[in-house]
C-alpha positions as CSV (number, residue, x, y, z in Angstrom):
1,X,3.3,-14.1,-3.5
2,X,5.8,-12.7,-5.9
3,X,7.9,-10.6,-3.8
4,X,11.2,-12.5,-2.8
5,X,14.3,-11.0,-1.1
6,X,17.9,-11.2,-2.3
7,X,19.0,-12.7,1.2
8,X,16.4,-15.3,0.2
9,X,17.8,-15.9,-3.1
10,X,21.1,-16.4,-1.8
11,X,19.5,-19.1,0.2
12,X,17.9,-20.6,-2.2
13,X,21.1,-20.9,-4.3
14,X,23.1,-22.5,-1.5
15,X,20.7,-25.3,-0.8
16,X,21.5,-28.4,-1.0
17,X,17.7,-29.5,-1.4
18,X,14.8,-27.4,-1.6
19,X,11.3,-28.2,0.1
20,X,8.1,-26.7,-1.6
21,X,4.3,-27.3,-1.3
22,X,3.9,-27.8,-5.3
23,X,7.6,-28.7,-7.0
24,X,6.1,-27.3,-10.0
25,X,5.2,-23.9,-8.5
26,X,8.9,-23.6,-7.1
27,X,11.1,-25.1,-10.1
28,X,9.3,-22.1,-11.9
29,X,10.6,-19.2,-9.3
30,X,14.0,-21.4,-9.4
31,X,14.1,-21.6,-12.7
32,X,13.7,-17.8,-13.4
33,X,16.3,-16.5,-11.0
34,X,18.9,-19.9,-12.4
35,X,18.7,-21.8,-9.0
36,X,19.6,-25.6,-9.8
37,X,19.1,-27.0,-6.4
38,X,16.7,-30.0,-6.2
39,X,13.1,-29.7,-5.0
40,X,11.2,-32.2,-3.3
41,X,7.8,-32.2,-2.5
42,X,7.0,-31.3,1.2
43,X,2.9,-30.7,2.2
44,X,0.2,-32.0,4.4
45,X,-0.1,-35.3,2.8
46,X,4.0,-36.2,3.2
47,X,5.2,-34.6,6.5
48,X,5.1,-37.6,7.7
49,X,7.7,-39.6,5.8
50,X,9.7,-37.2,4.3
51,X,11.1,-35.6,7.8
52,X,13.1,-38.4,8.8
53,X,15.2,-37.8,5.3
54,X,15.2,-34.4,6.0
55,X,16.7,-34.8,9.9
56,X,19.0,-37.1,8.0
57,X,20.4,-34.8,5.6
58,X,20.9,-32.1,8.1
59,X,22.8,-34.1,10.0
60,X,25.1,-34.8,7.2
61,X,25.8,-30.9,7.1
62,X,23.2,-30.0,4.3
63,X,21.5,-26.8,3.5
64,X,17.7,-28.0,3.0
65,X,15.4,-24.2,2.3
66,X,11.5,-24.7,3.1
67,X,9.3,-22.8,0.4
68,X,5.8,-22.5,0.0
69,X,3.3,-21.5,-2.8
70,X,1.8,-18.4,-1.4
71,X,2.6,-16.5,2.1
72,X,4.7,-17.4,4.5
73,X,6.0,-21.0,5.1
74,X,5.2,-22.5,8.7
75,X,2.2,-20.4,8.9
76,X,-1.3,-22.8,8.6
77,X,1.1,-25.5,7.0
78,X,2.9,-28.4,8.0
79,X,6.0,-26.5,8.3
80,X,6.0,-25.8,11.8
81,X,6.4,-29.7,12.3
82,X,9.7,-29.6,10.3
83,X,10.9,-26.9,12.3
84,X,10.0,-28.3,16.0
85,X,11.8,-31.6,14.6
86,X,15.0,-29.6,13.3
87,X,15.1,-27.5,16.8
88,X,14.7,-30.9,19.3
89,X,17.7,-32.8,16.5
90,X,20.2,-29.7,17.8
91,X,19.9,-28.6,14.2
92,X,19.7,-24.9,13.2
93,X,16.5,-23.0,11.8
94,X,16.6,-19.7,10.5
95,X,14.0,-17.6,8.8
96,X,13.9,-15.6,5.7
97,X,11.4,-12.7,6.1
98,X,9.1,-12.1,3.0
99,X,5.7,-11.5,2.1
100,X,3.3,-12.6,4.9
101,X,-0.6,-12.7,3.9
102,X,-1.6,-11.7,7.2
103,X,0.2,-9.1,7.7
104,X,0.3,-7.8,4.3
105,X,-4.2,-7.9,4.8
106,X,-3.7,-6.1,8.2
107,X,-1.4,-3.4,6.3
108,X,-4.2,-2.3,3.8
109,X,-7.4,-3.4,5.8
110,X,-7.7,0.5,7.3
111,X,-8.6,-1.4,10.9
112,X,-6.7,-0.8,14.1
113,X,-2.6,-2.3,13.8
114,X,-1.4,-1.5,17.4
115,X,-2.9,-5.1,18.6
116,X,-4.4,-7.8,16.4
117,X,-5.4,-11.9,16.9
118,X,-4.2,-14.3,14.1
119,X,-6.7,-17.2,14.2
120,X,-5.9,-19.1,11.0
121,X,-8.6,-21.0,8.8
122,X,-12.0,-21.9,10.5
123,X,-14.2,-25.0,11.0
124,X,-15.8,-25.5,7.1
125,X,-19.1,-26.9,8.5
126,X,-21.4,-24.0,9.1
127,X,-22.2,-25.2,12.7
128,X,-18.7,-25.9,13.7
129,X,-17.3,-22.8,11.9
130,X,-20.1,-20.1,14.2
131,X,-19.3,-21.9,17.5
132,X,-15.5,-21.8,16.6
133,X,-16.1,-18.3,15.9
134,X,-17.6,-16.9,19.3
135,X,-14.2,-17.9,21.0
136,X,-12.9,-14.7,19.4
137,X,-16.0,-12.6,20.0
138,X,-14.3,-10.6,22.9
139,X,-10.6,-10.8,21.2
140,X,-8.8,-7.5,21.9
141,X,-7.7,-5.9,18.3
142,X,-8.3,-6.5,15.2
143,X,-8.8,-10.3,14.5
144,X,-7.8,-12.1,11.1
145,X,-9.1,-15.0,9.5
146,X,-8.0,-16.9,6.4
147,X,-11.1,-19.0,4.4
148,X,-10.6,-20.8,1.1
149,X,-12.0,-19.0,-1.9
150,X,-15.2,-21.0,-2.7
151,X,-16.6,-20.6,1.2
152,X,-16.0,-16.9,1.5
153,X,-19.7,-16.3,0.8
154,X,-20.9,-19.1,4.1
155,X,-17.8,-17.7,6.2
156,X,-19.1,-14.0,6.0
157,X,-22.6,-15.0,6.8
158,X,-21.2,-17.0,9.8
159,X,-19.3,-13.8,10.7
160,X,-22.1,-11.8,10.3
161,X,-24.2,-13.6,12.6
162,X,-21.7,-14.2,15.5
163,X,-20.4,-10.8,15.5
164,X,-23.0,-8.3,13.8
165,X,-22.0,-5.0,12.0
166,X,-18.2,-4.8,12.8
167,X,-15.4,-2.8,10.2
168,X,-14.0,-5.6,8.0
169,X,-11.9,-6.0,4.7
170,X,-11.7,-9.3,2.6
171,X,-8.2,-9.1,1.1
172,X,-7.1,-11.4,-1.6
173,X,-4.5,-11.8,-4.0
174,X,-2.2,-10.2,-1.8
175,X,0.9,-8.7,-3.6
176,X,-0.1,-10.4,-7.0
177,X,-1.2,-8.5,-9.8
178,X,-4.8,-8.5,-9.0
179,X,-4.6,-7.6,-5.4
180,X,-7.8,-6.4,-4.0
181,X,-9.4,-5.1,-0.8
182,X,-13.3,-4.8,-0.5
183,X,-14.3,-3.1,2.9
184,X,-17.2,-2.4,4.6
185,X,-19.2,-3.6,7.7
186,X,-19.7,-7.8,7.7
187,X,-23.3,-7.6,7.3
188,X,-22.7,-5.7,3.9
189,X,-19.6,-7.8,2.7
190,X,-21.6,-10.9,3.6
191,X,-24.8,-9.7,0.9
192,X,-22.3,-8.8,-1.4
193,X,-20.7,-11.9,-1.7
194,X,-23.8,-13.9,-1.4
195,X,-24.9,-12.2,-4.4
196,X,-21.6,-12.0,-6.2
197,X,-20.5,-15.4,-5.5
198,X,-17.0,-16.7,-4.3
199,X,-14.0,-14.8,-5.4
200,X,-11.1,-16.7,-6.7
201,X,-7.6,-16.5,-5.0
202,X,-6.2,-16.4,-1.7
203,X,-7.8,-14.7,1.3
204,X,-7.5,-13.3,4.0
205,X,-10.2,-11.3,6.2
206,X,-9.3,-8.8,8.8
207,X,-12.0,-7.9,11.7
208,X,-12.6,-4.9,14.0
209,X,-12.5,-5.4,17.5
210,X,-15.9,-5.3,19.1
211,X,-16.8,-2.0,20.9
212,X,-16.2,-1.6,24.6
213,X,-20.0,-2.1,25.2
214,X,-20.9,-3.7,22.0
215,X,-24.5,-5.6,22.4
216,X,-23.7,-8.6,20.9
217,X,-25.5,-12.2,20.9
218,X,-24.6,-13.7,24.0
219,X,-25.3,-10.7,26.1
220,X,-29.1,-10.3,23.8
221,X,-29.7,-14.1,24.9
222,X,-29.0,-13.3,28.5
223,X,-31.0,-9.8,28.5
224,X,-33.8,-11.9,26.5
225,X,-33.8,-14.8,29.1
226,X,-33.8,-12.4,32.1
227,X,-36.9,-10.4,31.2
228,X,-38.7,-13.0,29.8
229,X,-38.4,-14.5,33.4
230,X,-42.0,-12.2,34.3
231,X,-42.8,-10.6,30.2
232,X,-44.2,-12.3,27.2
233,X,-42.1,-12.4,24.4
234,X,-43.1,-9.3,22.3
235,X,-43.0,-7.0,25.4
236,X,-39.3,-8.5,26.2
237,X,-38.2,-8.4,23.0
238,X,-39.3,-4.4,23.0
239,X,-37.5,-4.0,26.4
240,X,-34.1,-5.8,25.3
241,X,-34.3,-3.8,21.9
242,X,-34.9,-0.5,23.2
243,X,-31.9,-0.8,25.7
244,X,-29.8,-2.4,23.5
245,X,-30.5,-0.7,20.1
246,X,-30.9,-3.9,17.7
247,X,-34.1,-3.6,15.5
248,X,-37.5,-5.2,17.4
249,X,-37.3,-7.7,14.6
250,X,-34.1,-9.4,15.4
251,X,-34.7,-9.4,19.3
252,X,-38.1,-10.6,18.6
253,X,-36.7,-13.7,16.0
254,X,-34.2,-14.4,19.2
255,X,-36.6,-14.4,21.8
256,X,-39.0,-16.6,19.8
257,X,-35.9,-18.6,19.0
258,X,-34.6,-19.2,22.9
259,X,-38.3,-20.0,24.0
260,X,-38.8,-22.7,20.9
261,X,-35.6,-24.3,22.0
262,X,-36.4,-25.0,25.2
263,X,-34.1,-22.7,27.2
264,X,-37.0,-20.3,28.8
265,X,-40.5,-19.8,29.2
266,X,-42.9,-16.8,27.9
């Protein structure tokens, strides 16, 4: 992100120490606005040992600032863990409002504002990232996700699957110079990206909410399982399809699926 506030320049100039995800990505902002506090490196891999210094030089009345490379510290990073430790020392935490990803993706998404679900980064394993996934199948609002670049492409498809045709955008590079916003329904965004590959940045995805009555795969499986109780497969297939409006293909590759795996009988 390169949008910073003069309130938080002012607090970056009073630190005494300065915490940041990559040193080197912070002594360059630093550097540009003449801010000669120290940085120390503060990230997943040092949380650990470097917040007992930090309590420490709290207590001894100094200014310590937590940065991070791109959105907004404390969200999906180690952060949080700082600030739960500063809180139960006595000590003070304030925050510096900026440029938040999320919000920034929800902003220019064109999906529903009024009530949205901030679910953070998914599972990377295909399996683990689908069943993670139908937790938020019912989630009031618009729900966003953030993915690494180079899974975008298997995160879609996942999407896809557990949630069908819903409104999305895929938003990255959010308030750099080569901010983008591709929209369009998951199905479409997932071929597009499978054939255009991974996109390179930081992003975030923002989802539609499901409608009221949407037909989606947990209430086909339980349609499926009930008719095929007394139907063969094809003829529940082309009962569930007609009521629900899903293609005869798709029911038909889920009922063949459910029987295969045990779950029912033809």
């Amino acid at each position: 992100m390169r949008d910073i506030t003069l309130r938080a320049l002012d607090v970056l100039g009073a630190a005494d120490l300065v915490l940041a995800e990559d040193t080197r990505v912070t002594r360059r902002l630093l550097d540009a606005y003449d801010i000669k506090a120290k940085v120390r490196a503060y990230h997943d891999h040092n949380a650990e040992r470097v917040r007992p210094d930090v309590l420490e030089a709290l207590a001894d009345g100094g200014i310590i600032a937590l940065v991070s490379d791109a959105g907004t510290p404390m969200v999906s990073d180690p952060g949080y863990k700082l600030a739960r430790s500063v809180i139960d020392e006595g000590q003070h935490v304030i925050a510096i409002p900026g440029a938040s990803a999320a919000l920034t993706a929800l902003c220019i998404a064109g999906l529903p504002t009024d009530c949205f679900t901030f679910a953070g980064f998914p599972p990377s394993r295909t399996q683990a990232r689908e069943t993670w996934l139908q937790r938020y199948e019912r989630v009031p609002g618009s729900l966003i996700i953030y993915e690494g670049a180079s899974r975008i492409p298997a995160a879609l498809a996942s999407m896809a699957k557990v949630f069908g045709p819903r409104p999305a955008a895929v938003c990255r590079e959010l308030t750099k110079f080569y901010e983008e916003a591709r929209r369009g329904n998951l199905e479409e965004l997932a071929a597009h990206y499978a054939e255009a590959g991974a996109p390179k940045g930081e992003v975030v995805i923002v989802i539609g909410a499901a409608p009221p009555d949407v037909w989606d795969n947990p209430r086909i499986d339980a349609a499926l399982r009930e008719a095929m109780i007394n139907l063969r497969v094809k003829e529940a297939s082309a009962r569930v399809a007609d009521a629900s409006g899903w293609t005869k293909r798709d029911v038909y590759a889920r009922a063949v699926s459910l029987k295969h795996s045990g779950k029912d009988e033809a």
